[in-house]
TORGUTI-968226 format. One line per field, with one value per atom (N, C-alpha, C, O): residue in three letters; x, y, z. Coordinates in nm, 3 decimals. Each point is the difference from the previous one (the first is absolute). Example, Ala and Ser with C-alpha at 12.3 -4.5 7.8 and 13.67 -1.06 7.14 Angstrom:
BEGIN
residu (ALA ALA ALA ALA SER SER SER SER)
x (1.319 -0.089 0.090 0.104 -0.139 0.082 -0.077 0.051)
y (-0.569 0.119 0.120 -0.002 0.107 0.119 0.109 0.111)
z (0.780 0.000 0.000 0.066 -0.138 0.006 0.073 0.017)
//
This chain:
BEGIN
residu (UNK UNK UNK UNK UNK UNK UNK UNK UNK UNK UNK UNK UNK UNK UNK UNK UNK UNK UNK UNK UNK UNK UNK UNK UNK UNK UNK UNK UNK UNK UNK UNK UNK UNK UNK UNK UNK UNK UNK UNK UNK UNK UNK UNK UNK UNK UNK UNK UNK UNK UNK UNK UNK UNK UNK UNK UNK UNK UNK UNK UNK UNK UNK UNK UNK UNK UNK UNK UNK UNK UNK UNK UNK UNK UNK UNK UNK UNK UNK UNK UNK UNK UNK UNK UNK UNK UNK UNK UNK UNK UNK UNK UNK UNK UNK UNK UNK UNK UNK UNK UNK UNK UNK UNK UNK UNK UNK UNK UNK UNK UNK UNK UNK UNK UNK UNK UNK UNK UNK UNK UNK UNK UNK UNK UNK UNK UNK UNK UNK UNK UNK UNK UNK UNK UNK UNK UNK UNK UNK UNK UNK UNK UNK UNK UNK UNK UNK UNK UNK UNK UNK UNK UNK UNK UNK UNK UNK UNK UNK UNK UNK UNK UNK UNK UNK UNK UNK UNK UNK UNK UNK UNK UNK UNK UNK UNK UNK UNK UNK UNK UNK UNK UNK UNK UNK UNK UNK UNK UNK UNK UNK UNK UNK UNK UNK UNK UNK UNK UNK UNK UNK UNK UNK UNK UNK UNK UNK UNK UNK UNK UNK UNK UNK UNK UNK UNK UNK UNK UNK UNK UNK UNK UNK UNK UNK UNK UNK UNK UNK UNK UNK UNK UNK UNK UNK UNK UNK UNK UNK UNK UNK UNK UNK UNK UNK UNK UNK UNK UNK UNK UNK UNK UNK UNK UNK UNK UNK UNK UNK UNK UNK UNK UNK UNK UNK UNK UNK UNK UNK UNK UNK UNK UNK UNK UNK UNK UNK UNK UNK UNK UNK UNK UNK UNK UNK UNK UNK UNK UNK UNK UNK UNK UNK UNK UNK UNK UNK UNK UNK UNK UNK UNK UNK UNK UNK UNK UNK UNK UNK UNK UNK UNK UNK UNK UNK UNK UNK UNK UNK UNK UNK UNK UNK UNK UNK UNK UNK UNK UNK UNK UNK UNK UNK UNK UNK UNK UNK UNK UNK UNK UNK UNK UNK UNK UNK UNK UNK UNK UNK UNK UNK UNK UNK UNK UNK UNK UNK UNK UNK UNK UNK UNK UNK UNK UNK UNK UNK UNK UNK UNK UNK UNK UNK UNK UNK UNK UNK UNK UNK UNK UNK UNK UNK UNK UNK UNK UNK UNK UNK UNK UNK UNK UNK UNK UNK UNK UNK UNK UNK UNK UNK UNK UNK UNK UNK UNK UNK UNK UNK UNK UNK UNK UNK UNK UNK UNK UNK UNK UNK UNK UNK UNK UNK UNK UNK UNK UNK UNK UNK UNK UNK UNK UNK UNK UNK UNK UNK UNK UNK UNK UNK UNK UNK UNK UNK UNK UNK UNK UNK UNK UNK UNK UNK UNK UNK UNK UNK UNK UNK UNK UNK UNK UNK UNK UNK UNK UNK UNK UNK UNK UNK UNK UNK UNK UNK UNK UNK UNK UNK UNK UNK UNK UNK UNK UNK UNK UNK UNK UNK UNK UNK UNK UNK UNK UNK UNK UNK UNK UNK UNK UNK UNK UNK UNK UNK UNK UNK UNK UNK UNK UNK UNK UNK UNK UNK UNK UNK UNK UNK UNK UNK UNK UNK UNK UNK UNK UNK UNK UNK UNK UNK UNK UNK UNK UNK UNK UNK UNK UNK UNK UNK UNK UNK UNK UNK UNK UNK UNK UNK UNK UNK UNK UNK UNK UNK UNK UNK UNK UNK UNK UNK UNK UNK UNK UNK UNK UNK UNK UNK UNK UNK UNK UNK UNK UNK UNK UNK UNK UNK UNK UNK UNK UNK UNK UNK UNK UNK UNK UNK UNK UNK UNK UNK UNK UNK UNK UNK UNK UNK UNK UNK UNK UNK UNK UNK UNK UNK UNK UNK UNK UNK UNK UNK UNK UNK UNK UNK UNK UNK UNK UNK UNK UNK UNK UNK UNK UNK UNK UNK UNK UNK UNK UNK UNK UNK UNK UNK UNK UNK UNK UNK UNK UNK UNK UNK UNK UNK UNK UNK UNK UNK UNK UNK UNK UNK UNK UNK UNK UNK UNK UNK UNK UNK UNK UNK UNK UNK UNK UNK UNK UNK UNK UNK UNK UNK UNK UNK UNK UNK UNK UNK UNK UNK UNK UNK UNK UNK UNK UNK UNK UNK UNK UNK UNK UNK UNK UNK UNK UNK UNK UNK UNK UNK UNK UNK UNK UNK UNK UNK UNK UNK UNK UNK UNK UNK UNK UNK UNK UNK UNK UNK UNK UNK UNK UNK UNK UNK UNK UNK UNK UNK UNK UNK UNK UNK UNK UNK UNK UNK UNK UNK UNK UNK UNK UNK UNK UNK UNK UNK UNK UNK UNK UNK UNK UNK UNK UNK UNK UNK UNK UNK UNK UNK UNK UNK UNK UNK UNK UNK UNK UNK UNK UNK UNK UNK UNK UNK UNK UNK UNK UNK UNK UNK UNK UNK UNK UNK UNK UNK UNK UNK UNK)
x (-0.897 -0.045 0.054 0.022 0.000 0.057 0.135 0.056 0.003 0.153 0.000 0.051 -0.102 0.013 -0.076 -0.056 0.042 -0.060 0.105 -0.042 0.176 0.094 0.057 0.072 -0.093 0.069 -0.083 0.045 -0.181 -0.119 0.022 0.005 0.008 0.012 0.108 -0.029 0.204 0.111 -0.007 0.076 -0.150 -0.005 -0.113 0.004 -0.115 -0.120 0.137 0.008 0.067 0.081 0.099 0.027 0.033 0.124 -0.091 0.018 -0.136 -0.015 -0.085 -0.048 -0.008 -0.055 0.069 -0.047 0.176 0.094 0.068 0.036 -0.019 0.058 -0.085 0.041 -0.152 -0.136 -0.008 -0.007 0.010 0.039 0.092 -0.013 0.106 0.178 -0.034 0.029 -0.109 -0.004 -0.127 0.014 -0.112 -0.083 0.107 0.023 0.031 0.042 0.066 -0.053 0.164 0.120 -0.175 -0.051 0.022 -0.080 -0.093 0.002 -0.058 -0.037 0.095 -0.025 0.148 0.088 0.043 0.020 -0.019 0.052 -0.094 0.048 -0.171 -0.094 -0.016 -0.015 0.014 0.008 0.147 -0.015 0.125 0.094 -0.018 0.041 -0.116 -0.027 -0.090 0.037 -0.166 -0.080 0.107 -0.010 0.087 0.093 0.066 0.017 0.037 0.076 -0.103 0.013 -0.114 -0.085 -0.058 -0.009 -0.028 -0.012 0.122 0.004 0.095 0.104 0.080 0.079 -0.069 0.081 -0.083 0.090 -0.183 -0.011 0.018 0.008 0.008 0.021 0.122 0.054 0.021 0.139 0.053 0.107 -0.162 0.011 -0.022 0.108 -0.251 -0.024 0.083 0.022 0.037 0.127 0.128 0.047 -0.007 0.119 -0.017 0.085 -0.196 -0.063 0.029 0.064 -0.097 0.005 0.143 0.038 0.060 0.146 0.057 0.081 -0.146 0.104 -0.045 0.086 -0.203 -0.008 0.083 0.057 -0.067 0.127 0.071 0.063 -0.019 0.176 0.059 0.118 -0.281 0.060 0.099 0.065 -0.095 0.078 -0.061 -0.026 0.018 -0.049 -0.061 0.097 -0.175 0.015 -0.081 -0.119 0.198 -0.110 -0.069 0.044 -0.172 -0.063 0.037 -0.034 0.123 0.051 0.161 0.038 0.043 0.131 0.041 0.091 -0.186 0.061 -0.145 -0.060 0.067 -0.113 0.082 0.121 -0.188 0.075 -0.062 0.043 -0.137 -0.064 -0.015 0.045 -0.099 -0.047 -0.110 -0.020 -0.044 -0.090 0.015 0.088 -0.158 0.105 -0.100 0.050 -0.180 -0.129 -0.100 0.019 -0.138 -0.123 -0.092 0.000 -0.101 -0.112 -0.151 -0.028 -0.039 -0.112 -0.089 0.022 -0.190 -0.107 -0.091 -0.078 0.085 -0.126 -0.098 -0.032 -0.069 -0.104 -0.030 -0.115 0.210 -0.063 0.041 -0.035 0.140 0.069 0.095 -0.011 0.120 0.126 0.104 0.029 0.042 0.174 0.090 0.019 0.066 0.093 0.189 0.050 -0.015 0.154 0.022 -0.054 0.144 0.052 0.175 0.098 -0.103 0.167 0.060 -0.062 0.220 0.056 0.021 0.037 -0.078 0.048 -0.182 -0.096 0.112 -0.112 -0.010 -0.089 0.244 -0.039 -0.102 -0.072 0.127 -0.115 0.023 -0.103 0.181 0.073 -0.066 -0.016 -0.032 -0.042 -0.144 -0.067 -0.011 -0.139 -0.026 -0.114 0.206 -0.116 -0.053 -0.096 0.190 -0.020 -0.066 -0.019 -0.041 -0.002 0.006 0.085 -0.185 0.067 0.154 0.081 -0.052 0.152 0.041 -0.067 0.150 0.050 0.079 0.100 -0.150 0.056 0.180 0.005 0.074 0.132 -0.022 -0.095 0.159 0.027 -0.134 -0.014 -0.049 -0.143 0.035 0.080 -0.109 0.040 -0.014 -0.084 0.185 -0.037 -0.120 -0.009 -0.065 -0.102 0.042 0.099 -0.184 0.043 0.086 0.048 -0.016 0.139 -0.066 -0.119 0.132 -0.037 -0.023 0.055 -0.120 -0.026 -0.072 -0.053 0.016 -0.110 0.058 0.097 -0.217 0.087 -0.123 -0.110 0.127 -0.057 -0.019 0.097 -0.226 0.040 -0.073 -0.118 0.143 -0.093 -0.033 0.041 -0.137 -0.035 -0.094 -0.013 -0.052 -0.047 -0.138 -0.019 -0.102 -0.100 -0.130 -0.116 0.200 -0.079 0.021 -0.087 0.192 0.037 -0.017 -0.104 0.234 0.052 -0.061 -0.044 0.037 -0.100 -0.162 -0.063 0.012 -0.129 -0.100 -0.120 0.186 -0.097 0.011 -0.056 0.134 -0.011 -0.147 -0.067 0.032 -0.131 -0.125 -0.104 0.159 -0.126 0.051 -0.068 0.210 0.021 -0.104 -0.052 0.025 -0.053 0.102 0.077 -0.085 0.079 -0.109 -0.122 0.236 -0.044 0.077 0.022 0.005 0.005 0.158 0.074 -0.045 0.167 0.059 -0.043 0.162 0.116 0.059 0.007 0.071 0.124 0.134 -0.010 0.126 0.119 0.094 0.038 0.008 0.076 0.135 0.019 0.100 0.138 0.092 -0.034 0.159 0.076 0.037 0.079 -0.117 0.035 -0.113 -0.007 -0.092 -0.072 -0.133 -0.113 0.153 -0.120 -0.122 0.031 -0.146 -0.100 -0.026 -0.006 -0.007 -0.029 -0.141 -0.032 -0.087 -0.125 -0.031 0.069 -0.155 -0.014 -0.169 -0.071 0.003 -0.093 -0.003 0.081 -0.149 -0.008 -0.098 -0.118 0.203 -0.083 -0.024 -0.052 0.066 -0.055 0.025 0.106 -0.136 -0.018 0.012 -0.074 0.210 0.010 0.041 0.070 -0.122 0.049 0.076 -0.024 0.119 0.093 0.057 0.016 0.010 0.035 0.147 0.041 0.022 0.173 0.040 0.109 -0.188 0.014 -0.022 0.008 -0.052 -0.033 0.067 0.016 0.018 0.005 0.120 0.009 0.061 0.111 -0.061 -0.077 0.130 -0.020 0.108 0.121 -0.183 0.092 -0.083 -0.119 0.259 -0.023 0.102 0.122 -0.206 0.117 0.081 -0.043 0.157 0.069 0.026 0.025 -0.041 0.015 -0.116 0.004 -0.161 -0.120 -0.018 0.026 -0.081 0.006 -0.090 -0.086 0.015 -0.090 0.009 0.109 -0.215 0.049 -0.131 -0.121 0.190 -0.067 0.010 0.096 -0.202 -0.071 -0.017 -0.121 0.181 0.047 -0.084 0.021 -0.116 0.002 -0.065 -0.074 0.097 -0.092 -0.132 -0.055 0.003 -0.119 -0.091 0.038 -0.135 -0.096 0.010 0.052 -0.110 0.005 -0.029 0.056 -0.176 -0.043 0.058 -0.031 0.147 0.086 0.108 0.066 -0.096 0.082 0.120 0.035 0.010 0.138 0.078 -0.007 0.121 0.094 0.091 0.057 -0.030 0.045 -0.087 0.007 -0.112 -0.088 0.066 0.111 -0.126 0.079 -0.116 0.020 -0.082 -0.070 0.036 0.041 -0.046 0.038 -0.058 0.002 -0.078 -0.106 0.076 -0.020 0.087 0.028 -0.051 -0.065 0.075 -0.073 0.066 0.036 -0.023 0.075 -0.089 -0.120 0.242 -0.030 0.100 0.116 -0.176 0.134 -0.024 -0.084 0.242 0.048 -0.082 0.004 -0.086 -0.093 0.081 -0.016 0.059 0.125 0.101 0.006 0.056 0.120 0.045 0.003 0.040 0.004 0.104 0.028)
y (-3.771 0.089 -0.040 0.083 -0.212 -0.064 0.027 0.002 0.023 0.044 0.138 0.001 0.089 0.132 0.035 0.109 -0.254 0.051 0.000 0.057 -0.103 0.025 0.108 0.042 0.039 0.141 0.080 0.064 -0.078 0.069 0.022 0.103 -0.240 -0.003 0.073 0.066 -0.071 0.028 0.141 0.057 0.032 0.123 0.078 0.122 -0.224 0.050 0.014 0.091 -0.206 -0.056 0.093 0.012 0.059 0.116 0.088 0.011 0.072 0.132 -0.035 0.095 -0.242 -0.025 -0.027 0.029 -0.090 -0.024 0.126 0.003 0.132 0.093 0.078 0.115 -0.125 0.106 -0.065 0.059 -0.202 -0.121 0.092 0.035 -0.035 0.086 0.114 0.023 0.064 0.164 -0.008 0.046 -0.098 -0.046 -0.007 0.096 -0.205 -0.068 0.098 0.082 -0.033 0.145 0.097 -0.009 0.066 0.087 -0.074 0.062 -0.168 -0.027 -0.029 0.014 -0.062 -0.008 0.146 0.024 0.034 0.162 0.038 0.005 0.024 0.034 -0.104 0.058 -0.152 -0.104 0.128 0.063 -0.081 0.019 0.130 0.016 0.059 0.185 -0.052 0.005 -0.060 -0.043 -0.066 0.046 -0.120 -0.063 0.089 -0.012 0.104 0.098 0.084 0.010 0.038 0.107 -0.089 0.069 -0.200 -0.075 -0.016 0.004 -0.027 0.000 0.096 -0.041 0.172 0.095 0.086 0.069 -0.045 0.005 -0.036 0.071 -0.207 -0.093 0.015 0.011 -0.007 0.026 0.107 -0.007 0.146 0.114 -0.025 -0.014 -0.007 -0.035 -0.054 0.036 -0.165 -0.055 0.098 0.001 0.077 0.055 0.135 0.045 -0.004 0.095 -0.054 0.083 -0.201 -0.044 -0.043 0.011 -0.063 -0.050 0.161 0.012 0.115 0.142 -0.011 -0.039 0.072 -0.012 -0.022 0.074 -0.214 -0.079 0.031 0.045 -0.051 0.040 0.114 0.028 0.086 0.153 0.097 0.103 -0.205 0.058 -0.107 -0.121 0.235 -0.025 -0.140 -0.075 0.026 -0.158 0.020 0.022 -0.029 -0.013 -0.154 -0.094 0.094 -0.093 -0.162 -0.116 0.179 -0.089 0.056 0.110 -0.195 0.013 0.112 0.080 -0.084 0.112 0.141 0.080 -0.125 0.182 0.077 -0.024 0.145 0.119 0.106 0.114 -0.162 0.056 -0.069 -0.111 0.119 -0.063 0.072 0.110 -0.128 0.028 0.100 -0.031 0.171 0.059 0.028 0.009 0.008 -0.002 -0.075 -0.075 0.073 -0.072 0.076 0.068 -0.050 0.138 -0.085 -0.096 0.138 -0.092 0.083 0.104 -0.144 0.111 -0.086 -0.078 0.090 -0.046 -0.013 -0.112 0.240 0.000 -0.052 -0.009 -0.015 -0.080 -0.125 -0.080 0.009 -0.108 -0.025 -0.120 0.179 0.037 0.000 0.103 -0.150 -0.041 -0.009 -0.108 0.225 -0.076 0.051 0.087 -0.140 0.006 0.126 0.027 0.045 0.147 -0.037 -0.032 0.045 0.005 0.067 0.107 -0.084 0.068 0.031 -0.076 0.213 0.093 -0.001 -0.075 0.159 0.029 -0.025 0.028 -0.107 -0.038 -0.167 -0.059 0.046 -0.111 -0.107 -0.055 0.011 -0.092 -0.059 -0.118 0.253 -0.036 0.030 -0.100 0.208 0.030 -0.142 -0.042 -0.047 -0.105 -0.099 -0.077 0.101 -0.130 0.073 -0.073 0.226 0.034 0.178 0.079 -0.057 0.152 0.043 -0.067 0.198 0.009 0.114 0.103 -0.106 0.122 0.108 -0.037 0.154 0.045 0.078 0.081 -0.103 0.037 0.160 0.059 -0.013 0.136 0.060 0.115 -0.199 -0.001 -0.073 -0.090 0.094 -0.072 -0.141 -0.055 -0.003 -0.190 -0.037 0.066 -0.145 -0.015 -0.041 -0.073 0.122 0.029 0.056 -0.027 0.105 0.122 0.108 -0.031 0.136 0.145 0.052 -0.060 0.157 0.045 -0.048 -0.104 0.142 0.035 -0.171 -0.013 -0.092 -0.086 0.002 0.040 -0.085 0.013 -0.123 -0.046 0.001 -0.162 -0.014 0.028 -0.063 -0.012 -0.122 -0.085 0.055 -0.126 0.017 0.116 -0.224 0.012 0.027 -0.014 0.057 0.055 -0.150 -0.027 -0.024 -0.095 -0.166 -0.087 0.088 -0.124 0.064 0.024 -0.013 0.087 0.049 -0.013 0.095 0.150 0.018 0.105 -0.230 0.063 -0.016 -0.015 0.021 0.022 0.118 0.031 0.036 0.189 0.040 0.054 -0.084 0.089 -0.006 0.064 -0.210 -0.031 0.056 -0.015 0.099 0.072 0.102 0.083 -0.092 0.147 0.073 -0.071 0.205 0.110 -0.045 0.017 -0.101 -0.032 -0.170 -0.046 -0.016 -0.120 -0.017 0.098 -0.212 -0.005 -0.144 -0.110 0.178 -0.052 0.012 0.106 -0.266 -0.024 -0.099 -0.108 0.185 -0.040 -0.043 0.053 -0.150 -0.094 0.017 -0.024 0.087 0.009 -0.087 -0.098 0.094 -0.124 0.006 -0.088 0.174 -0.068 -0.095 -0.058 0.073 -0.078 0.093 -0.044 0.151 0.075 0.082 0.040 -0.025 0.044 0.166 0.046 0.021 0.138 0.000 -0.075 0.143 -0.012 0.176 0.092 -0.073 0.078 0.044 -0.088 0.187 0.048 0.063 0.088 -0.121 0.065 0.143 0.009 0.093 0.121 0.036 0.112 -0.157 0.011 -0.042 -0.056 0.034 -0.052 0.134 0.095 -0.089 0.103 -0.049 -0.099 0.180 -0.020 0.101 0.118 -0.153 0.102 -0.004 -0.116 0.191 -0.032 0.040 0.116 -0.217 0.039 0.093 0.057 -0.046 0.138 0.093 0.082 -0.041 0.137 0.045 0.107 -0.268 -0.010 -0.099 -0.109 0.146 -0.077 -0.060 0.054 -0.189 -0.069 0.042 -0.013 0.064 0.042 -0.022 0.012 -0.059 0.001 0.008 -0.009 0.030 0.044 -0.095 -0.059 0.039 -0.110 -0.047 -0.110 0.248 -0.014 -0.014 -0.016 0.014 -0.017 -0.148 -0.084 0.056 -0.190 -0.007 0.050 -0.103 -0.053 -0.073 0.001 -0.097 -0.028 -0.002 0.000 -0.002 0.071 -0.139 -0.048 0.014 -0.089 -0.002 -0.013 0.020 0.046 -0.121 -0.120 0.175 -0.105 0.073 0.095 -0.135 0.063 0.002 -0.110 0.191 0.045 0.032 0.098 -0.163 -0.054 -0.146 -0.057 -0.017 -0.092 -0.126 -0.110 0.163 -0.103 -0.006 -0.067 0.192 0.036 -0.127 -0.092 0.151 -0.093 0.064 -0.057 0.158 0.030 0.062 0.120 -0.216 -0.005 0.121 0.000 0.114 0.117 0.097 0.112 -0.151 0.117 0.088 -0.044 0.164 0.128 0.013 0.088 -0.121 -0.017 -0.088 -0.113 0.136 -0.082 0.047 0.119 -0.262 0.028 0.029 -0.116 0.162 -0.006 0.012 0.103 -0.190 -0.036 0.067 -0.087 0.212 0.050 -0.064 0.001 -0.057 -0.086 0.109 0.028 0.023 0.016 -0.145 -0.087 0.136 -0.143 0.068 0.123 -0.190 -0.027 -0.093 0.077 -0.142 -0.075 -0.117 -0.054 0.031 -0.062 -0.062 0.060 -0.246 -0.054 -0.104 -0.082)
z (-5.085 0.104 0.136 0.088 -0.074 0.161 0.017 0.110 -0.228 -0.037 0.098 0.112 -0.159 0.054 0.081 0.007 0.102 0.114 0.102 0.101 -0.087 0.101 -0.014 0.091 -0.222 -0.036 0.099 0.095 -0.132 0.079 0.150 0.069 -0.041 0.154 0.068 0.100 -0.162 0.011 -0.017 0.078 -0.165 -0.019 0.119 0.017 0.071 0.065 0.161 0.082 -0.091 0.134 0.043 0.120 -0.213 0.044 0.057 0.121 -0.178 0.063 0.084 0.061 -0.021 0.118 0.103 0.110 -0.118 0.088 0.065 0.118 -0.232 0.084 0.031 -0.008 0.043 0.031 0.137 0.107 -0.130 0.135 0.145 0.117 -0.236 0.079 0.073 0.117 -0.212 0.042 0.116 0.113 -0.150 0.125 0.121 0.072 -0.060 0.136 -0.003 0.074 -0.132 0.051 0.074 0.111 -0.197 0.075 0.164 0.106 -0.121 0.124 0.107 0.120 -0.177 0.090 0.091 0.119 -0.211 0.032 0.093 0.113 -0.119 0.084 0.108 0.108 -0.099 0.120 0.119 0.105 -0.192 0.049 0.112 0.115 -0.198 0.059 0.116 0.117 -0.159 0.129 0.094 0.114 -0.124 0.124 0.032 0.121 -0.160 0.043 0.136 0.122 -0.224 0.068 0.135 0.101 -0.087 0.094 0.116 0.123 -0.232 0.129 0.045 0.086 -0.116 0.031 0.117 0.050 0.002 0.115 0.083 0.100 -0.097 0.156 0.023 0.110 -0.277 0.054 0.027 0.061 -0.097 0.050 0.124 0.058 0.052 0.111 0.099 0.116 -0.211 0.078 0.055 0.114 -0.224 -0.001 0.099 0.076 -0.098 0.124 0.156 0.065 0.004 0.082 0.017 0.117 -0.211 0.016 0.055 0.092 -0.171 -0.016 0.182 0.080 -0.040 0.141 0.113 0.081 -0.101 0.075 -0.003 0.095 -0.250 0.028 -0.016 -0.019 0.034 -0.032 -0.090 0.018 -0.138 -0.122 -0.134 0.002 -0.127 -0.126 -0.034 -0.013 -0.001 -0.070 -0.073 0.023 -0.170 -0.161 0.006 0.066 -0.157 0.036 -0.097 0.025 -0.150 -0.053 -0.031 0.041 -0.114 0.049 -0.115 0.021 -0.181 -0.072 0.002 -0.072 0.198 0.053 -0.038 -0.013 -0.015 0.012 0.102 0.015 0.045 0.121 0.089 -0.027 0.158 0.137 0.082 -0.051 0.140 0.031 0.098 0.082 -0.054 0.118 0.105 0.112 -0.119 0.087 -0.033 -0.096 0.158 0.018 0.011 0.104 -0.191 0.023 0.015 -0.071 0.149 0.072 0.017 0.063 -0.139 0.002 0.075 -0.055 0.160 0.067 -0.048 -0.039 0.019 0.003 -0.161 -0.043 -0.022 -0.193 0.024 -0.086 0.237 -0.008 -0.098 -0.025 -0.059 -0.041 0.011 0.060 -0.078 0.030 -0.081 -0.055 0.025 -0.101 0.019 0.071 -0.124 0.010 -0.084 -0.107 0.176 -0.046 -0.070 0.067 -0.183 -0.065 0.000 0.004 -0.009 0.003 -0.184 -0.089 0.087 -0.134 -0.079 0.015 -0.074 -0.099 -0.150 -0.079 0.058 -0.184 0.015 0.081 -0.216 -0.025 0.060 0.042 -0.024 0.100 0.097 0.032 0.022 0.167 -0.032 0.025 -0.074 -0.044 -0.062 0.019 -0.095 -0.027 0.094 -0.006 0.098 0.160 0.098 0.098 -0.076 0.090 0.025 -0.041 0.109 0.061 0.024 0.065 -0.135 0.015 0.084 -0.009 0.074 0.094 -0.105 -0.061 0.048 -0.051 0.040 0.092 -0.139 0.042 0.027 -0.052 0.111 0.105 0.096 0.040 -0.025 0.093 0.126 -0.026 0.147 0.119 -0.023 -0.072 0.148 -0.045 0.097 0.104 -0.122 0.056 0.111 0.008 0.121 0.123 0.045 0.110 -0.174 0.056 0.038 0.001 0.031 0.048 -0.108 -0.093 0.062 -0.146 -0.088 0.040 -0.181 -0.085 -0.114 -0.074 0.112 -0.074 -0.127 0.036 -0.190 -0.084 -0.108 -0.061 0.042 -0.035 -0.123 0.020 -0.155 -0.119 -0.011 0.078 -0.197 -0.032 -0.150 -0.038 -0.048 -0.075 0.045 0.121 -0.206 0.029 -0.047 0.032 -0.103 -0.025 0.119 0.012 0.042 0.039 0.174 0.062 -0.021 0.161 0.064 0.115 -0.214 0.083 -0.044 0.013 -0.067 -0.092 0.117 -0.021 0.176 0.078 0.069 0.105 -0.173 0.006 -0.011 0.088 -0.195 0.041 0.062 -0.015 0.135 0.074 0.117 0.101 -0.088 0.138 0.051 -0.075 0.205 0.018 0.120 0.064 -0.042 0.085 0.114 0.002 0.120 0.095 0.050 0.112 -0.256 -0.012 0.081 0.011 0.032 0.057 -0.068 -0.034 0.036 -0.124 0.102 0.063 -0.017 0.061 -0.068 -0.058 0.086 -0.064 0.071 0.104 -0.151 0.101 -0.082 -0.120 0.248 -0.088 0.008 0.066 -0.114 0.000 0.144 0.032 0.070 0.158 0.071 0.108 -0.243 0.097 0.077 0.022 0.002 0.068 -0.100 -0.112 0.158 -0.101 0.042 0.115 -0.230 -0.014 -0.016 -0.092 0.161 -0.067 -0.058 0.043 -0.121 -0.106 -0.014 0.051 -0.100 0.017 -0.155 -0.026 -0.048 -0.120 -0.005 0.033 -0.083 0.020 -0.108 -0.001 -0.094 -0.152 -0.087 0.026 -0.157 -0.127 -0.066 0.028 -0.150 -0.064 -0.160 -0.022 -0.075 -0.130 -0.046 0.028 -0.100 -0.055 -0.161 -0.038 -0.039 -0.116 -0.042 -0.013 -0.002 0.001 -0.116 -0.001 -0.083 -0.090 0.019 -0.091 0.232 0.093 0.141 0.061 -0.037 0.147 0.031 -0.055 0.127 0.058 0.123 0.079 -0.077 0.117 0.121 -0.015 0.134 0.108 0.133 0.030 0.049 0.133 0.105 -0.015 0.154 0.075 0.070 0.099 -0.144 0.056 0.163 0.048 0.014 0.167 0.042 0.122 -0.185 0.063 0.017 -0.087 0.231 -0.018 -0.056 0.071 -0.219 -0.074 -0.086 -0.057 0.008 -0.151 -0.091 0.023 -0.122 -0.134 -0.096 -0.060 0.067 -0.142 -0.147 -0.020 -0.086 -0.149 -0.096 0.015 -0.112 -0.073 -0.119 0.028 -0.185 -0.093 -0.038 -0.009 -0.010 -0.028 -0.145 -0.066 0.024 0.102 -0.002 -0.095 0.218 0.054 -0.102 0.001 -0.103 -0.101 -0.165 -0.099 0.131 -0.145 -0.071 0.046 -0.191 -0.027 -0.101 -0.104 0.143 -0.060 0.048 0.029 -0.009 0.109 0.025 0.110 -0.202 0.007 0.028 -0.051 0.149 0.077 0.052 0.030 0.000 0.098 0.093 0.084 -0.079 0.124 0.129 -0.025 0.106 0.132 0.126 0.034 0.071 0.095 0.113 0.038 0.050 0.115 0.123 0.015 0.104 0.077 0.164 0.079 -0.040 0.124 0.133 0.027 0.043 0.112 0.121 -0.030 0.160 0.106 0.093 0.021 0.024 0.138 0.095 0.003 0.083 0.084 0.121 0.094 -0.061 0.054 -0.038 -0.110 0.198 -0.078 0.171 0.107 -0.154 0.086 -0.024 0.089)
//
């Protein structure tokens, strides 16, 4: 019986050793995402403040495929976050994204910015029409904003449109706020006008 106890052990030791393996791969992996998700703001933040200065693009790491192109600031919830350039996944996972052919934030005109409903924007639905949203553009100067409503729309009925020469911007995110399947056609939008600009 003492004979075929190193078989025992040798046969208990492999699939404990690689259960060992797949453990650490998986905690490692998730460590990794939390460091990410920890550190990719500051460095977005950073690269926000470098574009400033030096008044042109700075991605926040070297194989970005985005950079940061405004700063959107809710007073009254205390809110801040970095606006990206483009709307694929890219930039929605770091951040509010500017959507391409919408004014760049702080330009003249109708600028338009998405985000996820669960992360970015899931303080959409504590806005109220009255509240002010100010946007800070890559010159540096802030646009402030007046939200005049909260609208829902369903993209199987309804095209998303706006007017590109009106100075405003328009808040995009899917709907509803506590959903969990990611091909919703629903989407909340939040219409803000420029109130001034400095």
């Amino acid at each position: 019986m003492s004979a075929n106890l190193p078989r025992q052990r040798a046969r208990l030791l492999l699939p404990a050793a690689l259960l060992l393996v797949l453990a650490g791969w998986q905690l490692g992996g998730a460590a990794l995402l939390q460091a990410k998700a920890w550190l990719a703001p500051l460095l977005i933040a950073e690269a926000w403040e470098e574009s400033l200065e030096s008044q042109s693009p700075v991605p926040p790491w070297p194989w970005s495929d985005t950079y940061p192109v405004a700063r959107l600031d809710i007073p009254s919830l205390g809110i801040s976050r970095y606006v990206l350039a483009g709307t694929g996944g890219d930039s929605l996972a770091f951040g509010p994204g500017h959507l391409t052919g919408s004014a760049l934030p702080g330009s003249s005109g109708h600028s338009v910015l998405a985000a996820h409903r669960d992360s970015h924007f899931a303080f959409l639905k504590d806005l109220k029409p009255g509240d002010r949203l100010r946007l800070q553009g890559p010159d540096g100067g802030w646009h402030t904003y007046e939200m005049e409503a909260g609208r829902l729309i369903d993209t199987r009925r309804e095209l998303f449109r706006f007017d590109p020469d009106r100075p405003a911007l328009t808040l995009v995110t899917c709907y509803p706020f506590d959903g969990f399947d990611p091909n919703t056609p629903l989407r909340y939008l939040v219409r803000a006008r420029q109130v001034a600009a400095n």
